[in-house]
N, C-alpha and C positions, 0 to 999 in steps of 0.2 A: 500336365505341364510338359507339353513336347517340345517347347521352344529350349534349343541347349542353353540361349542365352538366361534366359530368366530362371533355366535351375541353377546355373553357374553361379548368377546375381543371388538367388536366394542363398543357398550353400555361402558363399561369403560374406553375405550380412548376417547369416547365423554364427558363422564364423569372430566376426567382429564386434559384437553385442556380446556374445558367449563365447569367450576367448578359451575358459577352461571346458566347455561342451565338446564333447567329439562328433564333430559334423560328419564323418568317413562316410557312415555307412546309407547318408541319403545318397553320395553318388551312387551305389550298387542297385540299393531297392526303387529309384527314381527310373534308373534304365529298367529294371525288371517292370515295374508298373507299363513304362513307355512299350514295351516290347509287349506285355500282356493284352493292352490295350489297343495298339495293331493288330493284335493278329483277333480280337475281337471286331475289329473294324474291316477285315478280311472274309469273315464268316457272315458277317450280319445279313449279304446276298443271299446266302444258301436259307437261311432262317425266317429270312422274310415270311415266307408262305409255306415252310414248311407244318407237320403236325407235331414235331417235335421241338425243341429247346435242345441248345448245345450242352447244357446241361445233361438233361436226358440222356440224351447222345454217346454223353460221355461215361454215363451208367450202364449204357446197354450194348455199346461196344464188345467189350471182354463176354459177356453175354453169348453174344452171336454165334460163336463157334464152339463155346466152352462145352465140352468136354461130360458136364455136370452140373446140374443146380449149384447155384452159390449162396452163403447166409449173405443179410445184409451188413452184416459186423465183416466178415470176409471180404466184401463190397469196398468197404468204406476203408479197411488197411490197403486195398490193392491200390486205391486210387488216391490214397494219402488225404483223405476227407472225413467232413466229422459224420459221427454214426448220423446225428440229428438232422443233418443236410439231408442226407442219406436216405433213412428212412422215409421223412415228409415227402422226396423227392420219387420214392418206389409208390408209397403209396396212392399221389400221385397218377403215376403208371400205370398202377392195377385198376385204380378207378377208369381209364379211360381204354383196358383193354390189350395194355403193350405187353405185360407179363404175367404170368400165376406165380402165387405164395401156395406153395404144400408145407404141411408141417414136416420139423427137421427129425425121422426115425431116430437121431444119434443123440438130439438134444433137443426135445419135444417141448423148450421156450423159444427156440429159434425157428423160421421160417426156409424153405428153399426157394429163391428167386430162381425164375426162370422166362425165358424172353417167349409171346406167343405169336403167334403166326403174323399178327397183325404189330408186333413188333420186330419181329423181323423185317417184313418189308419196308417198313418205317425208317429202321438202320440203315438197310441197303438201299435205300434212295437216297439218306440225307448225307450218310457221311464216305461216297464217295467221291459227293462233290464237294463235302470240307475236306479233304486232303488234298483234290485240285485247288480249291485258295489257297491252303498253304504252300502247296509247291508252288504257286505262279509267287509267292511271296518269299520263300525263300531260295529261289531260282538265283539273284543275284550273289549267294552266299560262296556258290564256285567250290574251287579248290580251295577252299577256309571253312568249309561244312563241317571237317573230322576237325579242327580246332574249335568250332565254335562250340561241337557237341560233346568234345573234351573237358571243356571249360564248364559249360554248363552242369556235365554228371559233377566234376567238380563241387560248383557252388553246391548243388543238392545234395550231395553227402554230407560236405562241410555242413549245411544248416541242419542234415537231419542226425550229425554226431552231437548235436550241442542241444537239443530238443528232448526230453526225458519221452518217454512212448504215449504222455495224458497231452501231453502238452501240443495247441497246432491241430487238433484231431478232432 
């Protein structure tokens, strides 16, 4: 629903039908979708033909440089994602080469993720060219960049004070 008119129109006939409904918070999550959904329509170029998924991508990022094997429970709080996405989406991965599982010496039920050679190159071809889509998309944002990223740390506090730590994950 990227048309502003017809979420306006919907929000007020939800309004009107369900006079005691509190309609508020489609405006917030309607823009958050709208906005999620650009910048998914920003990237689809780089993903066309790449070997990875933005998905992926977005597992194996933190990856790249770190430091240290990571668990995939560790994985999945960094990225604010559920174990279950997580996992299916590692393993995945290992099936086609991108990373190794060793077992974890500290906690020998948990795995160490770690990115392989052939994912590393993978990384560094696809996602420097999604951070070029997003800059040429949010280029327009100017001198309203440090409000927009205000507001946004903002909302995402706000939603993760009101979220118990099972809940969302």
């Amino acid at each position: 629903m990227s048309d502003p008119s017809l979420r306006a129109q919907t929000i007020a006939l939800w309004r009107e039908h369900n006079p005691a409904l509190n309609t508020s918070p489609m405006e917030i999550v309607a823009q958050i979708k709208r906005i999620s959904a650009l910048l998914e329509v920003a990237v689809e170029p780089v993903y066309a033909e790449a070997v990875l998924t933005a998905a992926e991508v977005e597992l194996l990022v933190p990856l790249r440089y770190a430091d240290e094997a990571v668990t995939a429970i560790r994985l999945a709080e960094l990225l604010g994602m559920s174990r279950a996405g997580v996992s299916k989406t590692l393993a995945n991965l290992e099936r086609r080469g991108m990373i190794s599982r060793t077992t974890n010496p500290a906690d020998r039920r948990s795995a160490l993720i770690a990115l392989s050679d052939a994912g590393m190159s993978a990384v560094d071809d696809v996602f420097p060219r999604e951070l070029e889509a997003h800059t040429r998309l949010l280029a327009g944002l100017g001198k309203g960049r440090n409000k927009v990223l205000a507001a946004l740390a903002h909302l995402a506090a706000t939603l993760e004070s009101q979220l118990t730590p099972s809940e969302g994950r």
